[in-house]
N, C-alpha and C positions, 0 to 999 in steps of 0.2 A: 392344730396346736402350733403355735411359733416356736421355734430351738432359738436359743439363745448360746452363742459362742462364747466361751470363758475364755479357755487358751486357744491364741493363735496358731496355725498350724504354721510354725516357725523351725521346729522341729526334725531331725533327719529320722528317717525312718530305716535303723538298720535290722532288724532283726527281721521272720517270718512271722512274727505277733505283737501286738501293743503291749507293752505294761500298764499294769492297773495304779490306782492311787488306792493305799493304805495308810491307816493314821492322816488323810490329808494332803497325801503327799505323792506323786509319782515321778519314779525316775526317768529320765530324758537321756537324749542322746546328740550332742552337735558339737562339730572340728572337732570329732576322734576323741570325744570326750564324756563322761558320765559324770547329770551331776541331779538336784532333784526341782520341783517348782510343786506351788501350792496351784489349788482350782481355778487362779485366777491367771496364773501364768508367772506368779512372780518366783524369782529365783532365788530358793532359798539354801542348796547346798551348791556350792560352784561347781562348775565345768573341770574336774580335775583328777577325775578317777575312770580306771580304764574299764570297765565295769561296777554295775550297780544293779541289785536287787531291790523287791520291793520292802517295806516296814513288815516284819514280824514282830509280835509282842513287845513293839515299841525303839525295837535297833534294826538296822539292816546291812546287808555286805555291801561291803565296798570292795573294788579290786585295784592293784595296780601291777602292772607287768612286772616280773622279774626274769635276768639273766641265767636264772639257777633255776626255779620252779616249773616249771611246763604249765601247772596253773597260776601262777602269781603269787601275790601274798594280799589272802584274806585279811581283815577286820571288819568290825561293827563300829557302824556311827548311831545318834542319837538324832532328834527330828530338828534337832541345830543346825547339825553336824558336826558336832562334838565326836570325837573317833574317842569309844567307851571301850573298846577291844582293840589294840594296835593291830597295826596290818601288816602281821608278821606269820600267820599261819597260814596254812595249806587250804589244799579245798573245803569249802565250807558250806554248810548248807542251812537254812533259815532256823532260829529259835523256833522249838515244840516243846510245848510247858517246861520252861525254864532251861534248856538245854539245847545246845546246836552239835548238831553232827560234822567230824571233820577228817579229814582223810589226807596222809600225807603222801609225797610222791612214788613212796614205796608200797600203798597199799596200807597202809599204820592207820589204824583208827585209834578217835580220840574223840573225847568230849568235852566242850565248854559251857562252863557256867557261866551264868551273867555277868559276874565279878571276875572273870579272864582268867579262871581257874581250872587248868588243866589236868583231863584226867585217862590214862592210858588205857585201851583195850587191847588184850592180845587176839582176842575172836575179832572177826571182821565185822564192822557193821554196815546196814545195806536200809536202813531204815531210820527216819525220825523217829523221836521219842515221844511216841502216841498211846495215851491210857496206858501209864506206866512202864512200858517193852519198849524195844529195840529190837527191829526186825535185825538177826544175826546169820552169817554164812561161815561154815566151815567144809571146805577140802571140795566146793562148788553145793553144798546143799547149804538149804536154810530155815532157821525156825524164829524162836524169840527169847532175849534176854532179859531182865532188868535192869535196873543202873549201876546194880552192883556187880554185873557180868553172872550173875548165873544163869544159866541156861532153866526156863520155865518151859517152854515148850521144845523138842526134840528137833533137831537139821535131819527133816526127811524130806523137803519140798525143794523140789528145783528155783522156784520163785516163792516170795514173802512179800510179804506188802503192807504197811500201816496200816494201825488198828482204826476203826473208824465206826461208833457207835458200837462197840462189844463186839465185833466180826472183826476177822484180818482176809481178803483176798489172799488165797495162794495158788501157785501151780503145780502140778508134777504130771510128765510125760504129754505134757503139752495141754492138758485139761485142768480149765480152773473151778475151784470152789469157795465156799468161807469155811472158816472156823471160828470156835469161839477161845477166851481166854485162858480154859481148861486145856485145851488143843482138840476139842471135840471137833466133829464134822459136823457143822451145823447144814450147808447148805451142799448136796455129791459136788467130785468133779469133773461134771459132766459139759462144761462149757469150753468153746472153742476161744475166750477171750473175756474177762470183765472189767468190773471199775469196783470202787470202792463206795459202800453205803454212805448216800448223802440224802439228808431228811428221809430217813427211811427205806429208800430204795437202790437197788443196785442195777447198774448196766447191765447186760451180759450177753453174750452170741453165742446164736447158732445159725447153722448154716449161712454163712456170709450176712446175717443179720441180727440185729439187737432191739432186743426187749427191755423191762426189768423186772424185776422180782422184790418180794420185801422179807425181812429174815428169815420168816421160815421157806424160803426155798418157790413161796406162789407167784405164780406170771401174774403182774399185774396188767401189765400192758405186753400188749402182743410182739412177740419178733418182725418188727417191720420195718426197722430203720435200720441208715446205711452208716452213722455214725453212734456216740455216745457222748453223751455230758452229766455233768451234777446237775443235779435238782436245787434249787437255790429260790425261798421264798413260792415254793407251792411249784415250781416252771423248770423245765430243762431244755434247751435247746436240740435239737437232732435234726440231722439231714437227708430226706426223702424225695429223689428228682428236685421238682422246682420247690419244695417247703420246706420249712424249717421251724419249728416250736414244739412243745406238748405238755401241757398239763396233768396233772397224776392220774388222771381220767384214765390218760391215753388220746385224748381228740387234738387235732393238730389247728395250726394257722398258717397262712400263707407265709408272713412275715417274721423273721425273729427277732431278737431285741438284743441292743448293748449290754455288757455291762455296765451299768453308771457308776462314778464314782459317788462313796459317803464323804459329807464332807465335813467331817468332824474333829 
């Protein structure tokens, strides 16, 4: 099969991972600068923000350094870059169904809405807003909130995690399990370490190795790998000596595979 090069590899490479292209679009990085280019390499938001994330539900963060923030000052642009949220707030973390999480340098959570309409929590939040919740922490435990800050499920877990197909990841005393919406114990917590349900199944370790399992709690695939990833379109990547792939089967490939961009 012949590859065909879009963008030139023109580009400086700062971080320990690539960014991906969403909406079309991925952010770049060149002269101390963030800004974004389409599949083809053309440059569509300029070189002018000190950070930049990828497109969630159609905006994405932008940064620029400030003298006062220790993280900047957050906003959202549009796939222009049209800045649709000024870039006046604190840390911020990507749009989850209609709402971004944001956190200011005192620890002050807050949430915004599309339209840059701010809205205060006194509970801490530790989580996007996934199938209705907000992973929440209080006094170092945590459970889950709604939008409207009441507490749905109870701060008894050390660790909370995004809900992800009707399961939340959590932890306590260093073993992880799932739960469900109820705050039932769907899945013990009997794991040294997981990930969150994607297409069905979940990471999880033991003994310095990962498997997954699928809601109810069943090994799908055996404890044999040295890392974990999502399942994405049938495949998940994992790392075993010299291999790397596996299929929901469990049967491995030598080779593993990119993420591609969509180019839509």
């Amino acid at each position: 099969m012949q590859i065909k090069v879009l963008v030139e590899p023109e580009f400086e490479y700062k971080f320990n991972y690539l960014r991906y292209f969403s909406g079309g679009l991925v952010p770049v990085y060149k002269k101390r600068k963030h800004g974004f280019v389409d599949c083809y390499g053309n440059i569509v938001v300029p070189f002018i923000y000190d950070n930049a994330n990828p497109f969630s539900e159609g905006l994405a963060i932008v940064v620029r350094e400030d003298k006062v923030s220790k993280f900047g000052k957050h906003g959202f642009i549009d796939r222009t870059g049209k800045a649709i949220i000024p870039l006046e707030h604190g840390l911020t973390w990507p749009f989850s169904n209609g709402k971004a999480r944001g956190e200011s340098d005192y620890l002050e959570s807050y949430v915004l809405d599309k339209d840059g309409t701010v809205t205060t929590f006194d509970i801490r939040l530790v989580g996007n807003f996934c199938e209705g919740l907000f992973a929440a922490g209080i006094t170092g435990e945590s459970g889950y909130v709604d939008e409207n800050e009441n507490i749905v499920i109870p701060c008894i877990y050390d660790s909370a995690y995004n809900f992800c197909e009707g399961l939340a990841l959590v932890e306590k005393d260093e073993k992880y399990g799932f739960i469900n919406k109820q705050g039932d114990v769907v899945v013990p917590l009997i794991y040294d370490d997981g990930k969150s349900f994607s297409e069905g199944l979940a990471a999880v370790q033991l003994n310095g190795r990962y498997g997954y399992i699928d809601e109810h709690g069943n090994i799908v695939i055996p404890f044999e790998f040295e890392s974990r990833f999502d399942f994405h379109e049938g495949r998940a990547k994992y790392f075993i000596r010299n291999k790397t792939g596996a299929d929901k089967e469990g049967s491995g490939f030598r080779y593993g595979y990119p993420r591609l961009p969509r180019f839509f």
